[in-house]
C-alpha positions as CSV (number, residue, x, y, z in Angstrom):
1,X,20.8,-31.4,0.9
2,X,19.6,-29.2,-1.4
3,X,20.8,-25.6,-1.6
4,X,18.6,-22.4,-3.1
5,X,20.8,-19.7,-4.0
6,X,19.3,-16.4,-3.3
7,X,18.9,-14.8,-6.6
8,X,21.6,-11.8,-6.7
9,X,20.5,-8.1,-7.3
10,X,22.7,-5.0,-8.7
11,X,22.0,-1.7,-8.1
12,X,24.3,0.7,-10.1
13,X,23.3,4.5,-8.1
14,X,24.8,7.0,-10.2
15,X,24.8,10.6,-9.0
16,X,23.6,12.9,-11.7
17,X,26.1,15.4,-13.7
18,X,27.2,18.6,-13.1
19,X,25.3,21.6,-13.1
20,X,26.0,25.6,-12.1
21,X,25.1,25.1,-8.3
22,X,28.6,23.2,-8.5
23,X,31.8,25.3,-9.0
24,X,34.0,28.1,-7.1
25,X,30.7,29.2,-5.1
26,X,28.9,25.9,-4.2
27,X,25.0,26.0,-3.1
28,X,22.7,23.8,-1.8
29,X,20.5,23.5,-4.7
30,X,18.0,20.6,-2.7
31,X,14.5,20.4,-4.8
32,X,14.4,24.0,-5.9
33,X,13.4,23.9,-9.7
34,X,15.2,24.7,-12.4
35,X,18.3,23.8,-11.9
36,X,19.6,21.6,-15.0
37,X,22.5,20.0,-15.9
38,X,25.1,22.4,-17.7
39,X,27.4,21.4,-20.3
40,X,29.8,19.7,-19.0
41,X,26.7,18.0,-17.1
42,X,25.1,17.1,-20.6
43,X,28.6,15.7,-21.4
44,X,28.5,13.5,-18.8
45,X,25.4,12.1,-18.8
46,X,26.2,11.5,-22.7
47,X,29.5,9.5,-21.3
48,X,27.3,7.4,-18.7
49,X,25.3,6.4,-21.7
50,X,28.1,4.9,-23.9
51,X,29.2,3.3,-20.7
52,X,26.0,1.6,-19.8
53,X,24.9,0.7,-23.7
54,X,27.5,-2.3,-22.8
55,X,25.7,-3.7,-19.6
56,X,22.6,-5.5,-18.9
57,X,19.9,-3.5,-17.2
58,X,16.1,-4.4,-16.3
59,X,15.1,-1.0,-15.5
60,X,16.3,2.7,-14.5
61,X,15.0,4.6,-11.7
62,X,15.2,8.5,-11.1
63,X,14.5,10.9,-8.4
64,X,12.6,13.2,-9.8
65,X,14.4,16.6,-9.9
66,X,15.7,18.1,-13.8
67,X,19.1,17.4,-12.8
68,X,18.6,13.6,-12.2
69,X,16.2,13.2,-15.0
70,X,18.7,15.1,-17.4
71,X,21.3,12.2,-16.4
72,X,18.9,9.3,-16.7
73,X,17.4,10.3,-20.1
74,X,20.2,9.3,-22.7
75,X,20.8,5.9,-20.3
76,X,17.2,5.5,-21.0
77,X,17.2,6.0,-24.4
78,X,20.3,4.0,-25.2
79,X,18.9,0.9,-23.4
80,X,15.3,1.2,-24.3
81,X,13.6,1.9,-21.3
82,X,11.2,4.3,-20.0
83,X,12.5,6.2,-16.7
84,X,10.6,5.7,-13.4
85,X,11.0,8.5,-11.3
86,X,10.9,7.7,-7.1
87,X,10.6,10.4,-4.6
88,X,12.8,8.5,-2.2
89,X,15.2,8.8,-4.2
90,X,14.9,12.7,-4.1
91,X,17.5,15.1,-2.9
92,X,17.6,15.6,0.9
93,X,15.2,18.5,1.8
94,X,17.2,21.6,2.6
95,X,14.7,23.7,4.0
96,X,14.8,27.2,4.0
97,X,18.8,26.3,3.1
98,X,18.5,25.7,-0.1
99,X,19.3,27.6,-2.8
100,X,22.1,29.5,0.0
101,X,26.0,29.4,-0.3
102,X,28.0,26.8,1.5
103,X,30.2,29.3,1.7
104,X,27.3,31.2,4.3
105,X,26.2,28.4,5.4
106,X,29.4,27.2,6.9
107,X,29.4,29.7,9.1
108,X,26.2,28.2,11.4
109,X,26.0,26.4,14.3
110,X,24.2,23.8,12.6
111,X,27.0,23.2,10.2
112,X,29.0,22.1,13.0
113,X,26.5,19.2,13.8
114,X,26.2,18.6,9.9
115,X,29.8,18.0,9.8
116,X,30.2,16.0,13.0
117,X,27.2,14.4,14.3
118,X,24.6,14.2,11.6
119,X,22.4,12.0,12.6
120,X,21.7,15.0,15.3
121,X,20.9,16.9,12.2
122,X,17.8,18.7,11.0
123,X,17.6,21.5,8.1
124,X,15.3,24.3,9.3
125,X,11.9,23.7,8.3
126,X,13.4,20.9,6.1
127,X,14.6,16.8,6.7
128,X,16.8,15.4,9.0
129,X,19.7,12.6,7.6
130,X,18.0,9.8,9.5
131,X,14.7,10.5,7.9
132,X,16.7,11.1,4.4
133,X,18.3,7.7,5.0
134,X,15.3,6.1,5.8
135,X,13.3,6.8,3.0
136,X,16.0,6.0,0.5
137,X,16.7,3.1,1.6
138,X,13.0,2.4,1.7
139,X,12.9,3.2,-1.6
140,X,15.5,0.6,-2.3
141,X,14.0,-2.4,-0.5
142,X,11.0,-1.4,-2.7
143,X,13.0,-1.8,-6.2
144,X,14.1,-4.3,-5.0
145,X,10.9,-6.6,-4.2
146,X,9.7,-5.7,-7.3
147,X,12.9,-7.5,-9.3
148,X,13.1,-10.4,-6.1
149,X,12.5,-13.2,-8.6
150,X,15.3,-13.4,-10.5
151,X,19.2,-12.2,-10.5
152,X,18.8,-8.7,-11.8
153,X,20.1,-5.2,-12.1
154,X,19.2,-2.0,-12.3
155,X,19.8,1.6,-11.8
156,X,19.2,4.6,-10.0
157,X,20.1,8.3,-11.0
158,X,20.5,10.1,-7.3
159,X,21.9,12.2,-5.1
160,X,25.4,12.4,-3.3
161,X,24.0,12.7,0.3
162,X,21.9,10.4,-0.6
163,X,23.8,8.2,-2.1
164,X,26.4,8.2,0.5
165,X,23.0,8.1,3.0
166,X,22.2,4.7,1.1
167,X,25.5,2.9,1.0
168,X,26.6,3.8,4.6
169,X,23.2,1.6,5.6
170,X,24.1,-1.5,3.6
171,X,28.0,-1.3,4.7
172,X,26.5,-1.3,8.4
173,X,28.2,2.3,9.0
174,X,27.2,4.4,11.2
175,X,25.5,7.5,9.8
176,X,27.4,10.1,11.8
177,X,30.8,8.4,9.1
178,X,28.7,8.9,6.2
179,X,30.6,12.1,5.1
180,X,33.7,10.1,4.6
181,X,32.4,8.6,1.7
182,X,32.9,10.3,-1.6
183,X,30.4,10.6,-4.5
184,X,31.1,12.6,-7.1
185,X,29.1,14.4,-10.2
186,X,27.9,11.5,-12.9
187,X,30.1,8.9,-10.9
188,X,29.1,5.3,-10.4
189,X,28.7,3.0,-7.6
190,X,27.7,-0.5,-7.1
191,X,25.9,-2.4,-4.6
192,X,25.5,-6.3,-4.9
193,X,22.6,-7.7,-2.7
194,X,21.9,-11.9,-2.5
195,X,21.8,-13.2,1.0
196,X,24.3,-9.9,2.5
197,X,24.9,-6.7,0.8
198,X,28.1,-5.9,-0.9
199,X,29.8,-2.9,-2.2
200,X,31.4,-3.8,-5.7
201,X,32.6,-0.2,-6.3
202,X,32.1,3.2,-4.6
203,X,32.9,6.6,-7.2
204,X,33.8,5.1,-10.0
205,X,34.8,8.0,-12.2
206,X,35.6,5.8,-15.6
207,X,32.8,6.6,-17.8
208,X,33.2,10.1,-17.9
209,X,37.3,10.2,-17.4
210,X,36.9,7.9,-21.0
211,X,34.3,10.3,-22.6
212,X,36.9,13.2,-21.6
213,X,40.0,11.7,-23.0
214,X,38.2,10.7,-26.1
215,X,37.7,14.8,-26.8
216,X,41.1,15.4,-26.2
């Protein structure tokens, strides 16, 4: 008998740098413009570059935001290719919370919910997680068909919520665990998809920690 292997796609989803709505008084930054990357941010993005210089990619996808696009460009550049920017692959939609402390926000009876039951979840006058999850992973299936041909790998410059939002749905976990998943600024995590999906890495932090030692 005959066996066809399922041709095997990679997606690297790499969360973008840091920036100033990160820090000692957090805020939900969510699509408000302007917010960039800051220097350390810049540094980091420069460190996922020398990483990724060394491994194979077909293409590089970005949600659209200045903070994700700040992180994609040198990966870009390095490798040669032109970024595609996705909406799906956009920040979740905060509402009339963004741009707010956490700090404030904490104190809600929504945050509660946020923390506990997600998928109960809706920002005011903004998404809920299971519409944020379903449109990123969406997004996903759609990279995907488009590279269905062949074994292939690519990348895509995100979110942490969303991030998280996308792994949880290919690890079969139920959204309401998604929070105990961590994703952290310019890390890297892998997903390997043939026949079943797999999760290679989650956070992988090595990139930058290299880029930092080298300046020490």
């Amino acid at each position: 008998m005959i066996r066809y292997r399922t041709p095997m796609t990679t997606i690297y989803l790499i969360r973008h740098g840091e920036n100033d709505f990160i820090g000692k008084s957090p805020k939900l930054a969510g699509w408000l413009p302007g917010v960039h990357l800051n220097d350390r941010g810049r540094e980091q993005a420069n460190a996922l570059a020398e990483y990724f210089s060394k491994i194979r990619l077909r293409a590089i996808y970005s949600s659209p935001l200045e903070r994700t696009m700040e992180t994609a460009e040198p990966i870009a550049k390095v490798k040669g290719l032109s970024i595609e920017t996705r909406e799906g692959l956009g920040e979740i939609r905060y509402g009339r919370w963004e741009g707010q402390l956490i700090k404030t926000l904490s104190k809600r009876k929504l945050w509660s919910i946020i923390q506990n039951t997600p998928s109960l979840a809706r920002f005011p006058e903004g998404e809920s997680f299971v519409e944020a999850q379903d449109r990123a992973v969406s997004e996903i299936e759609s990279l995907r068909s488009i590279h269905k041909s062949t074994d292939t790998s690519f990348a895509c410059v995100s979110h942490a919520d969303v991030i998280k939002l996308i792994v949880a749905h290919y690890l079969g976990q139920p959204l309401d665990l998604f929070h105990r998943l961590i994703v952290m600024p310019a890390s890297i995590s892998i997903l390997q998809i043939d026949r079943v999906p797999r999760l290679v890495t989650l956070n992988d932090m090595r990139a930058t920690r290299q880029g930092s030692a080298d300046r020490e």
